[in-house]
Residue, then its C-alpha position, 0 to 999 in steps of 0.5 A: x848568181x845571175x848576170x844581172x846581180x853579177x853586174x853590180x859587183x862582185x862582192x853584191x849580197x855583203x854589208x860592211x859596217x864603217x867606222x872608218x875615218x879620215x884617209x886610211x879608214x874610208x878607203x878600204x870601205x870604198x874600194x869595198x862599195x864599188x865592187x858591190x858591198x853595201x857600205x854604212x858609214x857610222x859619223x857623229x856630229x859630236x865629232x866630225x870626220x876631219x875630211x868633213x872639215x877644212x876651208x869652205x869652196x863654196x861661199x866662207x863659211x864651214x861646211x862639213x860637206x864641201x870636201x872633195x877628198x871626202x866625196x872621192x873616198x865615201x862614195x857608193x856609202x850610206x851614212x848615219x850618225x850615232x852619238x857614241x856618248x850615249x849608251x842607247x847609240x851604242x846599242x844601235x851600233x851593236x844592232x847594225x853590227x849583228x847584220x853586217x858581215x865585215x866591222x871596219x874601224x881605224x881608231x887608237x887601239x882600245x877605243x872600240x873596247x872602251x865602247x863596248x864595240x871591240x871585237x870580243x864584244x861584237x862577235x859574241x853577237x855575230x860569231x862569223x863576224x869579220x872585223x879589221x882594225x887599222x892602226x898605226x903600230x898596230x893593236x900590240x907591242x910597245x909603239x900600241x899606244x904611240x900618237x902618229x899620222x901619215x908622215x909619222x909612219x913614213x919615218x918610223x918605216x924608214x921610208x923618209x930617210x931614203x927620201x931627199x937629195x944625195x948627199x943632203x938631209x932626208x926630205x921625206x914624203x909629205x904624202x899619207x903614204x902610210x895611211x893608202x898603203x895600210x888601207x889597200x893592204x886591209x882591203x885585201x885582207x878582207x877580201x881573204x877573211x871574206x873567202x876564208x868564212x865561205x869555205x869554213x863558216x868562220x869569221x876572224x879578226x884583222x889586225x893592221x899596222x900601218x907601219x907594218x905594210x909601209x916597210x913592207x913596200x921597201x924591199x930593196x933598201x931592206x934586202x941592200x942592207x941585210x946583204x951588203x950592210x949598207x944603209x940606203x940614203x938620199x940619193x934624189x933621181x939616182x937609179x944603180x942600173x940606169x942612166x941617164x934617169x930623171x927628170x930633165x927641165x923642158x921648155x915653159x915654166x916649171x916644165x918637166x920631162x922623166x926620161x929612163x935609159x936601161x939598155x945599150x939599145x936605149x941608148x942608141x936610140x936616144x942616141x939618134x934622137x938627138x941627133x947624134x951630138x959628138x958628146x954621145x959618142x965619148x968614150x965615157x958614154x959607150x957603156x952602161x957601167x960609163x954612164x952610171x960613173x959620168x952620170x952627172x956630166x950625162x944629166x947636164x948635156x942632156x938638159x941642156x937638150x930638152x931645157x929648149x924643146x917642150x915636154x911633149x916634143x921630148x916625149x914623142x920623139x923619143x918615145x918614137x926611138x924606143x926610148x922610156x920618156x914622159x911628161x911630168x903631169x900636174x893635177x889638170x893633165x892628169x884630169x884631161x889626158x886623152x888616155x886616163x879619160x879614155x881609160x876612165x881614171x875619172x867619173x863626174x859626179x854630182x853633189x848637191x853641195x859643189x854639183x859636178x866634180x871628178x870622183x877617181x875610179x878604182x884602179x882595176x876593171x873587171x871583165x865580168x862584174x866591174x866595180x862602179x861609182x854608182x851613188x855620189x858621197x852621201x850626206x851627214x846622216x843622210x840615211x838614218x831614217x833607211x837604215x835604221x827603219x829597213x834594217x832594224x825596224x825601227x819607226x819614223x817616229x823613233x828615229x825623229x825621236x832619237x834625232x831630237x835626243x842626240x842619240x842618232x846624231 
């Protein structure tokens, strides 16, 4: 393989199929666009992605393309619409499929059965097919069939309960936590699947639970039970192991700093940042096992201190001593920090229906075939007429037709 094809990602040369909607369904099929893969994204008018949906940015009325979150996880895809009712739609997806090396989709288990578009169908027609279906539990066992979101699977995971203030009822995460992890997980397994066929020709099936790969992420609460029959519970900034740890109120509004002490050197060197005050040299402070037991007395002193300085004073003062300590971003620094532009979190797009917006980028850089956003989120079928007529040479003509049919709709 030539540099130049190496340029345009590592995975140039494979098309995927994308069935995927909403937040888990769209990421994997991303991540896979911007390391080269071709991407077809499959939507229905008859039933749109519900991040097509939501309040209008430009102008009051709906507009299924108006959704930022739905530019930023479907870029660098093609997209065409097929009316999955009509048996003709059906087909062309089967078509589509034959040419493509990876099937995504992220529906109720049995729903591509139903359509005729499961796996047992599909590689009957594509033997070495890779096909990853992404469900809450799971395509098997008794939770198969139950309803669940994001937030669903961050309960039944065991996640919320470990999420709140200590002493106080579980808060949870009201973030689709679930949903990135379950999608991040199938991507790797494709990527797998994807080597496993190059060495043996073979194609398998993928079967991802949401649920499985969130408590998969909570090592330490599961192991803390198997090993000392405790059940981890709210415990808001606790850390066993480090104290001071938090976040700590800084001068303006709703202004925050996290400052992490994990050593004695650390503590020395926050220690003299503040200048020594005589309530550092307590005795109930000169020790790790100390400060964890008088933590909370710890914490007040030291927000005492920051409550009269600004995050950023905080942050490279104590930086400047050895010591763990940042701001607490929102959206806009995020965006405009010198570092995350300098790293290229962000690229800016445009799109013809909010012109310049930012797009985040994938969080690795690859030295010799880096992953790009070549290509802004792509209209509701926007490339019907280029997929279906180069890959399935189909006419124009046929294509208008089965537009005006609601076949291709």
């Amino acid at each position: 393989m030539n540099t130049l094809r190496n340029n345009r990602g590592p995975l140039d040369g494979y098309r995927v199929l994308d069935f995927g909607w909403v937040l888990a369904g769209a990421i994997p099929g991303m991540v896979l666009a911007d390391m080269g893969a071709e991407v077809i994204k499959v939507e229905s008018r008859q039933r749109l992605d519900y991040m097509r949906m939501g309040r209008p940015i430009v102008g009051d009325q709906p507009d299924p393309e108006q959704h930022p979150m739905f530019h930023n996880v479907n870029r660098n895809k093609l997209s065409v619409t097929l009316n999955t009712m009509h048996q003709q739609a059906i087909e062309l997806a089967r078509q589509l499929a034959a040419r493509c090396d990876v099937v995504i989709e992220n529906f109720s288990p049995g729903v591509m059965e139903r359509l005729g578009l499961g796996h047992e169908d599909l590689r009957r027609i594509k033997p070495d097919l890779i096909m990853a279906s992404i469900s809450s539990t799971g395509q098997t066992g008794p939770l198969r069939d139950l309803r669940a979101y994001a937030p669903s699977i961050g309960a039944l995971a065991g996640l919320d309960s470990t999420l709140g203030y200590e002493g106080g009822r579980p808060l949870g995460l009201k973030h689709a936590y679930g949903d990135i992890c379950g999608a991040l997980h199938t991507v790797f397994a494709i990527v797998a699947a994807l080597y496993q066929r190059q060495r043996t020709g073979r194609g398998q099936y993928i079967d991802l639970s949401m649920l499985r790969a969130t408590v998969a992420t909570q090592g330490v609460g599961l192991m803390e039970y198997i090993m000392t029959g405790r059940v981890m519970q709210p415990r808001g900034n606790y850390d066993p192991t480090m104290a001071p740890y938090g976040n700590y109120p800084c001068e303006g509004e709703d202004r925050w700093v996290s400052i992490a002490v994990a050593t004695d050197e650390e503590w020395q060197g926050l220690t003299a940042a503040l200048g020594s005050p005589a309530w550092t040299a307590d005795p109930k402070f000169t020790s790790r096992y100390g400060r964890l037991k008088h933590r909370r007395e710890l914490d007040q002193h030291l927000a005492q201190w920051t409550a009269g300085r600004s995050a950023e004073h905080v942050t490279e003062l104590l930086q400047s001593h050895g010591v763990a300590a940042v701001p607490v971003m929102g959206a806009e620094e995020r965006l405009f920090n010198p570092h995350f532009r300098a790293r290229d979190l962000y690229a800016d797009i445009d799109h013809p229906a909010l012109g310049a917006e930012p797009i985040f980028n994938l969080m690795w850089n690859l030295s010799r075939t880096p992953s790009a956003i070549r290509r802004r989120a792509p209209l509701m079928g926007e490339h019907n007429q280029q997929v279906f007529c180069s890959l399935l040479g189909m006419s124009a003509q046929e294509v208008r037709a089965l537009e005006e049919a609601q076949v291709i709709y």
